[in-house]
gemmi code that builds the backbone of each chain (N, CA, C; Angstrom):
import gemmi

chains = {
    "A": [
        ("UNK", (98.793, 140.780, 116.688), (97.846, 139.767, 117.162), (98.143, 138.445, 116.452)),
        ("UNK", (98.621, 137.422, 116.905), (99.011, 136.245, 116.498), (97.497, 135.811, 116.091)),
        ("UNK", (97.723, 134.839, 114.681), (96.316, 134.196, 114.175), (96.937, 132.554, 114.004)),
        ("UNK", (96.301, 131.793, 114.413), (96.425, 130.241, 114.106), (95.434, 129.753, 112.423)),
        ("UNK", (95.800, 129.318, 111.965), (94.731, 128.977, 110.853), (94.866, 127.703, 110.460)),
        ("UNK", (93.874, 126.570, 110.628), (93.949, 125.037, 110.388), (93.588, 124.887, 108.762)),
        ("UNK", (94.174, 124.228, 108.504), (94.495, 123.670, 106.858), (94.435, 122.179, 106.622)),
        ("UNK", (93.641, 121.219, 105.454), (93.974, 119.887, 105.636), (92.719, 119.355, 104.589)),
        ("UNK", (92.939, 117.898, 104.966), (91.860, 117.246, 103.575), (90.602, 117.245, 104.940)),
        ("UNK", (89.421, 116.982, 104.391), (88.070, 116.599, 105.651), (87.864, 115.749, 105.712)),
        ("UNK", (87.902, 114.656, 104.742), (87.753, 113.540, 104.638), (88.776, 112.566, 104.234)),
        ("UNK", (89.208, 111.241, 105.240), (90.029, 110.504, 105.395), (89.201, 109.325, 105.362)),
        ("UNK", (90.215, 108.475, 104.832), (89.990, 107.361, 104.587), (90.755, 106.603, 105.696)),
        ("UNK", (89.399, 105.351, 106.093), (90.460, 104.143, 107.407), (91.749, 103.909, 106.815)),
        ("UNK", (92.346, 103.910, 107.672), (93.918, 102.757, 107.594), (94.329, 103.790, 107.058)),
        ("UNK", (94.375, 104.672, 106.702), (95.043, 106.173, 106.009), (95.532, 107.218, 106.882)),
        ("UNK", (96.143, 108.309, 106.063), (97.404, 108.639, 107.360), (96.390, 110.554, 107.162)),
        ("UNK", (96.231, 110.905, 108.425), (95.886, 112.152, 108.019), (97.057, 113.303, 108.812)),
        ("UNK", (97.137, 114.145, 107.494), (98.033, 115.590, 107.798), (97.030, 116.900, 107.922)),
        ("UNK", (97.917, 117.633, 108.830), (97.111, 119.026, 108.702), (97.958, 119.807, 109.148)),
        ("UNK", (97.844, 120.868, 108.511), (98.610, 121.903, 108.969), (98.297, 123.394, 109.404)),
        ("UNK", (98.606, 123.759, 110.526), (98.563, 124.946, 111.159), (99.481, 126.289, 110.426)),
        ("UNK", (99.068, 127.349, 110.040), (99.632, 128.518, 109.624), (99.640, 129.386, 110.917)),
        ("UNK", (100.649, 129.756, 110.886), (100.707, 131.115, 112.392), (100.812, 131.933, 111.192)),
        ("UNK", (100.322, 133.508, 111.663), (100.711, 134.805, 111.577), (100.463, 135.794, 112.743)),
        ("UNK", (101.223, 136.601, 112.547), (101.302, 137.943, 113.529), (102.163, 137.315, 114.426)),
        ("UNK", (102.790, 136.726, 114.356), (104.122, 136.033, 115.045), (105.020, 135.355, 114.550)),
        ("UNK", (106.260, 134.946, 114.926), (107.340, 133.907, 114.193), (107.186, 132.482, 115.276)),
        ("UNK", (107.091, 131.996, 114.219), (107.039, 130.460, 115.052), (107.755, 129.871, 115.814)),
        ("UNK", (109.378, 130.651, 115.614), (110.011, 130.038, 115.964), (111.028, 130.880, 117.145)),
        ("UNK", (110.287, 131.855, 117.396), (110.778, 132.699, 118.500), (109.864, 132.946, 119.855)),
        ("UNK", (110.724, 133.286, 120.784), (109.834, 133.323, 121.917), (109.624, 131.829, 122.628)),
        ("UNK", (109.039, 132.044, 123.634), (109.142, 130.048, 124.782), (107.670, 130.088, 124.720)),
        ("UNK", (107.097, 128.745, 122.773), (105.742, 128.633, 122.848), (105.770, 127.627, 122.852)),
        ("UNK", (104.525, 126.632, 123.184), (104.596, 125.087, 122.448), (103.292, 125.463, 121.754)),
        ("UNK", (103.638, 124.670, 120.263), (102.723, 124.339, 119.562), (101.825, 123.491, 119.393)),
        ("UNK", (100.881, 123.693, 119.713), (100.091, 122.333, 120.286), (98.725, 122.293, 119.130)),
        ("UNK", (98.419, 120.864, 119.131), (97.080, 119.827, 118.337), (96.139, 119.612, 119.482)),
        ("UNK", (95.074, 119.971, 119.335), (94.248, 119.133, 120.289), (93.019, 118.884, 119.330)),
        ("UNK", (92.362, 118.042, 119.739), (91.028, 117.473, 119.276), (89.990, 117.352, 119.868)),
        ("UNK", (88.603, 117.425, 119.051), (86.950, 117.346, 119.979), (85.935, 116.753, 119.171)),
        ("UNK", (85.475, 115.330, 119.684), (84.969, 114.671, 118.657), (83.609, 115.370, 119.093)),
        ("UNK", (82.653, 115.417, 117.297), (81.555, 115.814, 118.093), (80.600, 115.850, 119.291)),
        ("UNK", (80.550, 117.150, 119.833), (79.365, 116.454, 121.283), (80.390, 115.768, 122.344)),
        ("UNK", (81.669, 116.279, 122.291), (82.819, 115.654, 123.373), (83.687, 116.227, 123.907)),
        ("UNK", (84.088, 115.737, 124.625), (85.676, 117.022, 125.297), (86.651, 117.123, 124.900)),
        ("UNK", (87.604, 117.705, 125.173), (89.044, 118.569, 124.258), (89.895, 117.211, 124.816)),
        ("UNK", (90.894, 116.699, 123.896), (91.442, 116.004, 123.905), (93.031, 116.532, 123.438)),
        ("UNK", (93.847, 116.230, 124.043), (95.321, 116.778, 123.826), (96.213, 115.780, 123.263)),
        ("UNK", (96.855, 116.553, 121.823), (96.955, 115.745, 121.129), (98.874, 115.796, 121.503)),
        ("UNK", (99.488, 116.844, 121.118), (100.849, 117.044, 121.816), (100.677, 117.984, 121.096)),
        ("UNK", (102.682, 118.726, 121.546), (102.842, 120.024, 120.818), (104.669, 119.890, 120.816)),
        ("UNK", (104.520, 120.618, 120.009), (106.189, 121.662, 119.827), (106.765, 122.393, 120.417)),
        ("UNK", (107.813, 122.479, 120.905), (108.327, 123.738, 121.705), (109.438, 124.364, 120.978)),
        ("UNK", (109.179, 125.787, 120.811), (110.391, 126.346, 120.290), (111.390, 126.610, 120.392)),
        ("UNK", (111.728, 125.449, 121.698), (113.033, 124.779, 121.643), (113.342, 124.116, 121.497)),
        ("UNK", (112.614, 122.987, 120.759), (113.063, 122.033, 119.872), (112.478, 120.468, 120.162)),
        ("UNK", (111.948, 120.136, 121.327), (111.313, 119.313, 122.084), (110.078, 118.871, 121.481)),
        ("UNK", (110.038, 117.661, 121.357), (107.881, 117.441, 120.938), (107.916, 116.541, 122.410)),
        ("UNK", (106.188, 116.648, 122.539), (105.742, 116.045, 123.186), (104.216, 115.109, 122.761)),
        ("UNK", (103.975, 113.962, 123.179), (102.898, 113.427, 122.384), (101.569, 112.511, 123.668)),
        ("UNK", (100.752, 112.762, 123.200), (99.677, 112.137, 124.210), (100.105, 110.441, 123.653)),
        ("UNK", (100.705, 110.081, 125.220), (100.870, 108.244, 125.028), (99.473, 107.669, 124.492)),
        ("UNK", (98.865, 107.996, 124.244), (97.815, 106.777, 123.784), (97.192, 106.896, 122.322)),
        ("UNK", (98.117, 108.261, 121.752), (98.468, 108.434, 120.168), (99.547, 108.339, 119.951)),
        ("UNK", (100.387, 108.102, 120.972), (101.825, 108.751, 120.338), (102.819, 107.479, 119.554)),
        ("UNK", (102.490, 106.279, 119.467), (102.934, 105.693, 118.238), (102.349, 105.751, 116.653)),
        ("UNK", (101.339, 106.858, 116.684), (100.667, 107.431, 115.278), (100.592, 108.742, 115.024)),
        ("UNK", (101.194, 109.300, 115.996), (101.055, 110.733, 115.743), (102.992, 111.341, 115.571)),
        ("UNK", (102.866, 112.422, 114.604), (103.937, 113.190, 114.592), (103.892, 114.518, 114.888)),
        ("UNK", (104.234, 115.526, 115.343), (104.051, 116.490, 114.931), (105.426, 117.187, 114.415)),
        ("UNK", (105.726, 118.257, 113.629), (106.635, 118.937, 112.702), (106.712, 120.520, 112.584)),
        ("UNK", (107.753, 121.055, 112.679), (107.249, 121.981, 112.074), (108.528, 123.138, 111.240)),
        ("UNK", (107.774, 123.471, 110.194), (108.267, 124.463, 109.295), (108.787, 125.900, 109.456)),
        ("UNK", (109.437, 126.174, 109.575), (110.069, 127.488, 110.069), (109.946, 128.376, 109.033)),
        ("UNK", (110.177, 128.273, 107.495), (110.231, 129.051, 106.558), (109.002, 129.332, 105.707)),
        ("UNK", (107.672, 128.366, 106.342), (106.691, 128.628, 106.105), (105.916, 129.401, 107.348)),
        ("UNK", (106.385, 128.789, 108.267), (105.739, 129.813, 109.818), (104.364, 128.579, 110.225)),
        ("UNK", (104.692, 127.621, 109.780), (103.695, 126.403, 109.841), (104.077, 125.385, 110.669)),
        ("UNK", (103.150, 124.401, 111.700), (103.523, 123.397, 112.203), (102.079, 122.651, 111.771)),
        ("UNK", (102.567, 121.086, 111.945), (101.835, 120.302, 111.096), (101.452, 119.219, 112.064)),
        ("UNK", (100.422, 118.460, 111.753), (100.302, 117.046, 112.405), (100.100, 115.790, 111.773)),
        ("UNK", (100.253, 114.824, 112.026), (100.431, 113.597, 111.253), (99.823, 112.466, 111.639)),
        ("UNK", (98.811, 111.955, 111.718), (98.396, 111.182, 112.157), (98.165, 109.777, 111.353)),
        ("UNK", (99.105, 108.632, 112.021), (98.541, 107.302, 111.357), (97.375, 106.337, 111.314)),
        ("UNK", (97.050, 106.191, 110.223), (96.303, 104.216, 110.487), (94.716, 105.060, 111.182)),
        ("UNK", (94.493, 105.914, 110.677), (92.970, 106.120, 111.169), (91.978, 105.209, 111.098)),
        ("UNK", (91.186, 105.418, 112.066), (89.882, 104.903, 112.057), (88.932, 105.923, 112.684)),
        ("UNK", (87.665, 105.486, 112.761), (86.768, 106.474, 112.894), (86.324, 107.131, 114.404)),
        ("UNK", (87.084, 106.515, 114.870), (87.129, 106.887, 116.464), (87.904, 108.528, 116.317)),
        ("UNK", (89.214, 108.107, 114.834), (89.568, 109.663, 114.845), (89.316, 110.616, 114.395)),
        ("UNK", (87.353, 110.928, 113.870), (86.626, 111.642, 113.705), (86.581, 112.709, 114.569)),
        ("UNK", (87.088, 113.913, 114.291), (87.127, 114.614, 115.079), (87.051, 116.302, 114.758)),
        ("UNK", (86.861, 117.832, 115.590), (87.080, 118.767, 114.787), (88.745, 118.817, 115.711)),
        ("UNK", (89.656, 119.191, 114.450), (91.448, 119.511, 114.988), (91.547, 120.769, 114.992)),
        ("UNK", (91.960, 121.369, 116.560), (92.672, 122.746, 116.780), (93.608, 122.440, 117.017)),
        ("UNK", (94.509, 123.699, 116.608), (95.558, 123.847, 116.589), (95.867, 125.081, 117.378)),
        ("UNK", (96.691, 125.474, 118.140), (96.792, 126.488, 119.552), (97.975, 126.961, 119.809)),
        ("UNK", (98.274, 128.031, 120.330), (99.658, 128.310, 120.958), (99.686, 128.246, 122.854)),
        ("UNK", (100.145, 127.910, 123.095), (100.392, 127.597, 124.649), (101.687, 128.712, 125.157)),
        ("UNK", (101.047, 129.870, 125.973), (102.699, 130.396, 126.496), (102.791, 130.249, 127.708)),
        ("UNK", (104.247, 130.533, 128.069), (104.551, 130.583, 129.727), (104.155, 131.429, 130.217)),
        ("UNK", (102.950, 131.225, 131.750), (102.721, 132.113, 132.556), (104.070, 131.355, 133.764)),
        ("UNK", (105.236, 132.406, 133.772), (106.147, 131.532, 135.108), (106.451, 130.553, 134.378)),
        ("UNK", (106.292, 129.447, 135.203), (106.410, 127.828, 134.854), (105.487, 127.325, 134.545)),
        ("UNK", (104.806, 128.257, 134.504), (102.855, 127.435, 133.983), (102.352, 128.046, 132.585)),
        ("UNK", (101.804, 126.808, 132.084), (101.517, 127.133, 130.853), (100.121, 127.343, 130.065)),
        ("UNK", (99.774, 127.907, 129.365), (97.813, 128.022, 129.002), (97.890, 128.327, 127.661)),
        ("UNK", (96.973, 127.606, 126.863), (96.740, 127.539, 125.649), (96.014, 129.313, 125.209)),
        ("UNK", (96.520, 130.363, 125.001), (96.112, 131.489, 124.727), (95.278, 131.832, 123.405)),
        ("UNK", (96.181, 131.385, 122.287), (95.102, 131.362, 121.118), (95.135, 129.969, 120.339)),
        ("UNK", (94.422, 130.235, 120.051), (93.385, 129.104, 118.979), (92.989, 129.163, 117.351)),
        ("UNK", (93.230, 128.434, 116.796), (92.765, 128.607, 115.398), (91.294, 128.324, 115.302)),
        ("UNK", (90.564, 128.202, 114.333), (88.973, 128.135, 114.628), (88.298, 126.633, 114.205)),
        ("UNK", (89.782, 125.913, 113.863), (89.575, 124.343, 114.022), (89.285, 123.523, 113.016)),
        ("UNK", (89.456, 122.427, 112.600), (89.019, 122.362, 110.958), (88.134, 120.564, 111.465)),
        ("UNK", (87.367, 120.018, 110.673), (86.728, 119.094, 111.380), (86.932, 117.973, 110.172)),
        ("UNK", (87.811, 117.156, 110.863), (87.987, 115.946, 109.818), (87.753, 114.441, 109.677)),
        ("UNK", (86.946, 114.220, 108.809), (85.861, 112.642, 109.120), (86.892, 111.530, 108.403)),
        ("UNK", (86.808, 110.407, 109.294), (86.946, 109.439, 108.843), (86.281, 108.393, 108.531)),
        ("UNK", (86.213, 107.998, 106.807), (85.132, 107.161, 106.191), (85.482, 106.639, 104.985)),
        ("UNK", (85.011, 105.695, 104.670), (84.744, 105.429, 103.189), (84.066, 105.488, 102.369)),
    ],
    "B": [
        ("UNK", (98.152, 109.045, 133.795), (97.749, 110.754, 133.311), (97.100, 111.176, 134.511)),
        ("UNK", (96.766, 112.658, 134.584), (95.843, 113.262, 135.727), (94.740, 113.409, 135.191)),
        ("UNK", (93.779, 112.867, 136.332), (91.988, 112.992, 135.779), (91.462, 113.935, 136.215)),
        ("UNK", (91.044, 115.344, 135.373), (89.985, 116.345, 135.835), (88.766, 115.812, 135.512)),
        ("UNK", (88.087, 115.932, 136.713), (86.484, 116.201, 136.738), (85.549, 117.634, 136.944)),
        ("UNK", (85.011, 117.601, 136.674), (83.968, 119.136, 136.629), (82.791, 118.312, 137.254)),
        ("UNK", (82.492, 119.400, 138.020), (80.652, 119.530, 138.326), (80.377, 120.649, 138.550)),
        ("UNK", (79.011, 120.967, 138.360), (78.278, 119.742, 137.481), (78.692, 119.526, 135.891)),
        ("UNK", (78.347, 118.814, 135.587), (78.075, 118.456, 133.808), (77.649, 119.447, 133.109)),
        ("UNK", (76.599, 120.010, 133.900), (75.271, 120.448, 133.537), (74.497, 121.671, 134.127)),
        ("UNK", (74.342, 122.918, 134.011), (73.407, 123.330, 135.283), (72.466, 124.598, 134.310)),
        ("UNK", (71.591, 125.245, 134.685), (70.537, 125.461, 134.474), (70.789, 127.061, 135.404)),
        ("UNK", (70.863, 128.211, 134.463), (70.796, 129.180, 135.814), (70.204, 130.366, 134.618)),
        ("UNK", (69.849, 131.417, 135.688), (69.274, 133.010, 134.842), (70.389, 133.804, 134.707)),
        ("UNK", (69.895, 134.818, 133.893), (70.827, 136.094, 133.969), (70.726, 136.601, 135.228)),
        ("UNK", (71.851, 137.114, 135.778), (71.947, 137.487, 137.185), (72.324, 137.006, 138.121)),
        ("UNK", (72.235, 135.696, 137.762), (72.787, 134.582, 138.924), (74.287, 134.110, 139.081)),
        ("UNK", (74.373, 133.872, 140.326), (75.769, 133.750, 140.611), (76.072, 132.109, 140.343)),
        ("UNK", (77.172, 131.717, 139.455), (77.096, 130.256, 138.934), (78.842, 129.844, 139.739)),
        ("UNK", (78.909, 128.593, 140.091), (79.532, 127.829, 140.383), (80.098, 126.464, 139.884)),
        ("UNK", (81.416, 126.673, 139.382), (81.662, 125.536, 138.630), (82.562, 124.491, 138.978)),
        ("UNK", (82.935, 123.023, 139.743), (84.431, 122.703, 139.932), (84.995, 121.763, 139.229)),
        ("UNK", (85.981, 122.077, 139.917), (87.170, 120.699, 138.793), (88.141, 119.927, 140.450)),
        ("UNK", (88.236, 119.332, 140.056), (89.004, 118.163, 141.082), (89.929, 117.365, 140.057)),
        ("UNK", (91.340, 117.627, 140.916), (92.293, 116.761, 139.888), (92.696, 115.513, 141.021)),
        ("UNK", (93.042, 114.307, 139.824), (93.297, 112.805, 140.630), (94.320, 113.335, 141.343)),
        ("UNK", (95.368, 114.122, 141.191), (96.269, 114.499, 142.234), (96.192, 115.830, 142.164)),
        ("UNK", (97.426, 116.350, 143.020), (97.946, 117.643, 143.391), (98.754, 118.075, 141.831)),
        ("UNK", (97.722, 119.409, 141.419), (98.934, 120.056, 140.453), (99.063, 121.333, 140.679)),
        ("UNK", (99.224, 121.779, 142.446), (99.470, 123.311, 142.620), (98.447, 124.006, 142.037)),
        ("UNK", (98.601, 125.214, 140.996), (97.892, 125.936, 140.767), (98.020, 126.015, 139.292)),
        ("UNK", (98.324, 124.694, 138.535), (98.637, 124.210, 137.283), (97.082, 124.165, 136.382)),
        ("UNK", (96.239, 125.378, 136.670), (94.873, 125.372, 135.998), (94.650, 126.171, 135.640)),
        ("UNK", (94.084, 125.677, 134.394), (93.666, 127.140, 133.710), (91.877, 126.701, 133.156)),
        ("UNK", (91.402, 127.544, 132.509), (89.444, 127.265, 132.490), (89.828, 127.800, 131.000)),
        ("UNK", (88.367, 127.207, 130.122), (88.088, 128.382, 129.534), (86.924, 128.199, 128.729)),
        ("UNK", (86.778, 128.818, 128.195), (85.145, 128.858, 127.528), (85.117, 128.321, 126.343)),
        ("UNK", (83.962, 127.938, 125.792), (83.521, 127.228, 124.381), (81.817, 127.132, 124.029)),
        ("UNK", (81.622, 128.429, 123.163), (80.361, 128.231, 122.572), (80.550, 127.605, 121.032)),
        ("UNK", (79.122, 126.965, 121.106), (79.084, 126.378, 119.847), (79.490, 126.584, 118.874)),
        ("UNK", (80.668, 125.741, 118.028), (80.802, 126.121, 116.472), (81.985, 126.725, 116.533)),
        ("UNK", (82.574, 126.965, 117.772), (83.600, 128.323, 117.623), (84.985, 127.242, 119.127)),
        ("UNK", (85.970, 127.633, 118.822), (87.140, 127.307, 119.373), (87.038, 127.843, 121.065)),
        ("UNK", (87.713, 126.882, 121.617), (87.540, 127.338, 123.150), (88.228, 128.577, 123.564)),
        ("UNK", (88.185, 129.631, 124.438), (88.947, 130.282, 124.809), (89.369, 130.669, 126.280)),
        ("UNK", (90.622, 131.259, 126.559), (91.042, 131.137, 127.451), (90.843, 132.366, 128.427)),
        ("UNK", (90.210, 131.927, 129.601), (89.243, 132.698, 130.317), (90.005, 132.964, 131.413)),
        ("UNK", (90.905, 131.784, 132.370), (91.724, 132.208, 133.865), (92.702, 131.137, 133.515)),
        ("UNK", (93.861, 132.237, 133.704), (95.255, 130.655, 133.928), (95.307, 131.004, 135.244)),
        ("UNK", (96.598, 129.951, 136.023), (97.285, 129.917, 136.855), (96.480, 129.870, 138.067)),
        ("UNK", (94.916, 128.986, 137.733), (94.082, 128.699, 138.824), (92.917, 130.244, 138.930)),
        ("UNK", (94.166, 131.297, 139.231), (92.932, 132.488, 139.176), (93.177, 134.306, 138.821)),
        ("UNK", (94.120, 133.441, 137.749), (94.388, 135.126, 137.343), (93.870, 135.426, 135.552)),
        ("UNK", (93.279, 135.874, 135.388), (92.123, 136.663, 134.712), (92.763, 137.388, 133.341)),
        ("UNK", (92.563, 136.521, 132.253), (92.928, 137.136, 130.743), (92.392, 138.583, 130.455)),
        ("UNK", (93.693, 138.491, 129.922), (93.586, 140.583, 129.577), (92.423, 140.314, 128.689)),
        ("UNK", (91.115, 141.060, 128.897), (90.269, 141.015, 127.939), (88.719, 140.426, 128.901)),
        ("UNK", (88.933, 139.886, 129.626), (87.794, 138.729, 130.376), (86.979, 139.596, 131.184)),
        ("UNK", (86.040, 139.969, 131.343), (85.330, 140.891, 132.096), (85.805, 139.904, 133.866)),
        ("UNK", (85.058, 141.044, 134.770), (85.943, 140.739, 136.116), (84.977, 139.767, 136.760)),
        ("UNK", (83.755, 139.594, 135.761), (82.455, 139.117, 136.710), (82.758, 136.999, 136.687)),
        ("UNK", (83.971, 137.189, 136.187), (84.541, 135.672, 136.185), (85.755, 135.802, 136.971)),
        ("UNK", (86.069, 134.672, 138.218), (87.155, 134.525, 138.925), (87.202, 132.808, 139.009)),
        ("UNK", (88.692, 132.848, 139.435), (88.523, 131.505, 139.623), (89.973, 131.651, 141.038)),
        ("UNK", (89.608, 130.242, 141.409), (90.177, 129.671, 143.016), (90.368, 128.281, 143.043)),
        ("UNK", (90.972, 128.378, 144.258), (92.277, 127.141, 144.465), (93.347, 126.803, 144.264)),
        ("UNK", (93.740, 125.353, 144.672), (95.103, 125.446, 144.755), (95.208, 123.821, 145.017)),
        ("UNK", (96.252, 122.773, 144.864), (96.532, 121.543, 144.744), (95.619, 120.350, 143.642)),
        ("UNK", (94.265, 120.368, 144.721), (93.793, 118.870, 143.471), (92.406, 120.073, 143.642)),
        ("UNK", (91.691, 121.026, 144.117), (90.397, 121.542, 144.425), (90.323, 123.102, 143.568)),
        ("UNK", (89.416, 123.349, 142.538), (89.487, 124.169, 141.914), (87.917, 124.499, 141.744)),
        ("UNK", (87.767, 126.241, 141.428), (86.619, 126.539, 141.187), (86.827, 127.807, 139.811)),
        ("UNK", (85.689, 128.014, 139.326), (85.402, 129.270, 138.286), (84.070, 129.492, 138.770)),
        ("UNK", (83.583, 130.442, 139.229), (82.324, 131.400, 139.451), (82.818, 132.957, 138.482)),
        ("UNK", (81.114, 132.644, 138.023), (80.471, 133.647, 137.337), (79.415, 134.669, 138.243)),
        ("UNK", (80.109, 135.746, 138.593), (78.871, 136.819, 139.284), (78.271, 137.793, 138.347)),
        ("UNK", (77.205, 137.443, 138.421), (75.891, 138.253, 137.416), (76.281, 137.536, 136.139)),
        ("UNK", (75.690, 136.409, 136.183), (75.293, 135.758, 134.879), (75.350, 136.686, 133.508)),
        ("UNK", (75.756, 136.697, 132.888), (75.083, 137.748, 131.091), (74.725, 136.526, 130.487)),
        ("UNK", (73.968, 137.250, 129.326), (73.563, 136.469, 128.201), (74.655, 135.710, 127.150)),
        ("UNK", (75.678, 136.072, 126.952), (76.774, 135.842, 126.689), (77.418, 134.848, 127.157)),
        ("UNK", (77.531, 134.447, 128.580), (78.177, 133.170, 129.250), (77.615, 132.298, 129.557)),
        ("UNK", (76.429, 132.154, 128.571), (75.766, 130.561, 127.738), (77.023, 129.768, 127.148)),
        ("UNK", (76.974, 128.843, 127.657), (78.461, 128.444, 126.593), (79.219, 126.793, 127.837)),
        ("UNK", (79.692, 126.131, 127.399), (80.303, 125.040, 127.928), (81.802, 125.583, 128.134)),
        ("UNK", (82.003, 125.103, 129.469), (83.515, 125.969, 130.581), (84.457, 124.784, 130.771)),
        ("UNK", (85.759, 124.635, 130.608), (86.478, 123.085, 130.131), (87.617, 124.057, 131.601)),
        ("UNK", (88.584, 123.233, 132.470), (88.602, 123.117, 133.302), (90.469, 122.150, 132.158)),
        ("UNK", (91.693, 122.595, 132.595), (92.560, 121.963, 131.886), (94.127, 122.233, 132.877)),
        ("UNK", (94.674, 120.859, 133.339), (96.098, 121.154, 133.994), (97.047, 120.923, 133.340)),
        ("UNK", (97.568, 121.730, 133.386), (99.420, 122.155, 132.270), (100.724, 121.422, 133.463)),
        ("UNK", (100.085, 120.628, 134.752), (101.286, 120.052, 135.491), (102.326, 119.573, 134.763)),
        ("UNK", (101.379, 118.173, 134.066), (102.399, 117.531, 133.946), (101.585, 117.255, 132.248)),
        ("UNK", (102.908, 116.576, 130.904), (102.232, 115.795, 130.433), (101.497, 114.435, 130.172)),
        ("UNK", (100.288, 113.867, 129.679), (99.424, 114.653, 128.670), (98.281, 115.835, 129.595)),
        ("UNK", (98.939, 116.783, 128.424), (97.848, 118.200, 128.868), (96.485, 117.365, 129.659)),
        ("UNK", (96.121, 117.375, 130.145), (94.227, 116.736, 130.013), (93.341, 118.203, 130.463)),
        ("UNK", (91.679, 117.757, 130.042), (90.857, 118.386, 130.403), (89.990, 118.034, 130.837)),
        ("UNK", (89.023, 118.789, 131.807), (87.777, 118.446, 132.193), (86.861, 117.551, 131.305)),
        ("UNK", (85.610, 117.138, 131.814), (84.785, 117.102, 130.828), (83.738, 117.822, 130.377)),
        ("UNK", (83.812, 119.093, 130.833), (82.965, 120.107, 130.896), (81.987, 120.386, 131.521)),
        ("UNK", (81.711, 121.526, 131.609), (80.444, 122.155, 132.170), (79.524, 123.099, 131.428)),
        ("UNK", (78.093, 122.522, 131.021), (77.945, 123.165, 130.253), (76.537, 124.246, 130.828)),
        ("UNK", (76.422, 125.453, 131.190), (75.887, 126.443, 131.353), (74.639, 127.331, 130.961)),
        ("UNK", (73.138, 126.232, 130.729), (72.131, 126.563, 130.444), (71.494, 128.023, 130.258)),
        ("UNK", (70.544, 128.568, 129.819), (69.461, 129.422, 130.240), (68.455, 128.783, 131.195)),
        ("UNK", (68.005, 129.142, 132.251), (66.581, 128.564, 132.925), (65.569, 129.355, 131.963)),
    ],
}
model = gemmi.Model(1)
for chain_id, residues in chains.items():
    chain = gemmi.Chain(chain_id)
    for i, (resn, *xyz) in enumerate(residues, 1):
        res = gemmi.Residue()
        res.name, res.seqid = resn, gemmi.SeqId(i, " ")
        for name, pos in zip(("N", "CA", "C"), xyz):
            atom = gemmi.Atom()
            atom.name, atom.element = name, gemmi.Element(name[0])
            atom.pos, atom.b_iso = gemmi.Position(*pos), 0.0
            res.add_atom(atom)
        chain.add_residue(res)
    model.add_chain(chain)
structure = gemmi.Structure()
structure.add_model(model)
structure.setup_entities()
């Protein structure tokens, strides 16, 4: 049974860069056709897609983060990470982190980590 | 990007009742949909991909339908359990997007 587990600071500071990182277990990260995907839900709001990884080597990034966002990931830890620049408080949010597999050519976010919720403030 | 919408927002139903949920995408994404559930406090989960085929695990009293930009998820015989906000998400093209939910009262 694959487990996602979100990791990271909770509190960020504006103009500051926030990381977090996703732990997989009960799977290898780096086998099999998954993308690793970030999404976000600001309180009281809808799921927002942040991008993901594919374990073939590809990122993909939501254009309207994607000159602040990175995503990465670690093979020898079994971890993929996210990176986000230059916050402000709009990027108050709780961050999941998910695996997406191929049904066919179609794809669905199957599991989920249980999300970690990270404020931006001073 | 592609815009999903859901309706309602909002609805109000009993145990027992047969509930109706849709999503409408700004365009055609085939059968590029998947639903899934989210109660409070806890991570969404994935209830029907591929428009309407049914996660190992999902009781049967949830189906879902359609095909291009017109999509549905009905619940037959309400439980106490499928209290909870239903997100509506197309994997066409990227960015992923999602509904804005539907969220699934007690009357």
């Amino acid at each position: 049974q694959v487990q996602l587990q979100e990791s990271g600071p909770g509190l960020v500071k504006p103009s500051q860069t926030l990381s977090l990182t996703c732990t997989v277990s009960g799977g290898s990260i780096s086998s099999g056709s998954y993308y690793w995907t970030w999404i976000r839900q600001p309180a009281g709001k809808g799921l927002e897609w942040i991008g993901r990884f594919y374990t073939g080597g590809s990122t993909n990034y939501n254009p309207s983060l994607k000159s602040r966002v990175t995503i990465s990931v670690d093979t020898s830890k079994n971890q993929f990470s996210l990176i986000l620049s230059s916050v402000t408080a709009a990027d108050t949010a709780m961050y999941y982190c998910a695996r997406a597999s191929n049904y066919g050519s179609k794809k669905a976010l199957d599991y989920w980590g249980q999300g970690t919720l990270v404020t931006v403030s001073s | 990007d592609i815009q999903m919408t859901q309706s309602p927002p909002s609805l109000s139903a009993s145990v027992g009742d047969r509930v109706t949920i849709t999503c409408r995408a700004s365009q055609s994404i085939n059968s590029y949909l998947n639903w899934y559930q989210q109660k409070p406090g806890k991570a969404p989960k994935l209830l029907i991909y591929t428009a309407s085929t049914l996660q190992s695990g999902v009781p049967s009293r949830f189906s879902g339908s359609g095909s291009g930009t017109d999509f549905t998820l009905t619940i037959s015989g309400l439980q106490l359990e499928d209290f909870a906000t239903y997100y509506c998400q197309q994997s066409y093209s990227t960015p992923w997007t999602f509904g804005q939910g539907a969220k699934v009262e007690i009357k």
